[in-house]
C-alpha positions as CSV (number, residue, x, y, z in Angstrom):
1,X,0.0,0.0,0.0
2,X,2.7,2.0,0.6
3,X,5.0,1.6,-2.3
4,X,1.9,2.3,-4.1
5,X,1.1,5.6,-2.6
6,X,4.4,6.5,-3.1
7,X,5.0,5.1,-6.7
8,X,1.8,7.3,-7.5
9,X,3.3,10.4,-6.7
10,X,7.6,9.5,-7.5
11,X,7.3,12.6,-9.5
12,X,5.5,15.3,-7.2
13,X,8.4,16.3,-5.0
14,X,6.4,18.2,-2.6
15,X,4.3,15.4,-2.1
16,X,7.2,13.0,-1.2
17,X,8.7,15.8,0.5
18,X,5.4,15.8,2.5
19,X,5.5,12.1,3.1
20,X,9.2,12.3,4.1
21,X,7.8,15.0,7.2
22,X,4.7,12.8,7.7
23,X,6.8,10.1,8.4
24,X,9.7,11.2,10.6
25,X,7.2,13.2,13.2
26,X,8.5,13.3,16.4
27,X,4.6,13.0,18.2
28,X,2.9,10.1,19.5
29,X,-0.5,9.0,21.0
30,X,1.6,8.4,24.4
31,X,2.2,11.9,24.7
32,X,-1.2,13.2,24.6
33,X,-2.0,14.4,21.3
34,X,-1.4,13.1,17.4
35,X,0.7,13.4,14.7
36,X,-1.9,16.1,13.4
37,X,-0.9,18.9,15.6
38,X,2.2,19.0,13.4
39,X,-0.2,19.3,9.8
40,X,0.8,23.1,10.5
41,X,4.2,23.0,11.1
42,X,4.6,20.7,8.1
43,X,2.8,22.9,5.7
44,X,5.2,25.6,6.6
45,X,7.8,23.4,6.0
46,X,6.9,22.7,2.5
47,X,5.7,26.5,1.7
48,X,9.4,27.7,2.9
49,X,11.4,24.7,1.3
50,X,9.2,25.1,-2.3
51,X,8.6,28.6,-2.4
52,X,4.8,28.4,-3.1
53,X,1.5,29.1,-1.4
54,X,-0.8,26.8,-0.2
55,X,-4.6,28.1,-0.4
């Protein structure tokens, strides 16, 4: 499932990119909260890295 997820996008950078940050957050369910409270900090991530806006 995920190769395919990945192999569907090998050519959107900022959607691997994405992936990549998705993947390697630091949060878990132990401490309190989920990995979305980083969705935020993640878009950021990719505005500042891509130089784009994200309506």
């Amino acid at each position: 499932m995920v190769e395919q997820l990945l192999n569907k996008h090998k050519k959107n950078i900022v959607m691997l990119d994405g992936f990549l940050q998705w993947a390697l957050n630091p949060t878990s369910m132990t401490a309190g909260y989920g990995f979305e409270v980083n969705y935020d900090h993640i878009m950021k991530n990719l505005k500042i890295a891509h130089e784009f806006s994200i309506s």
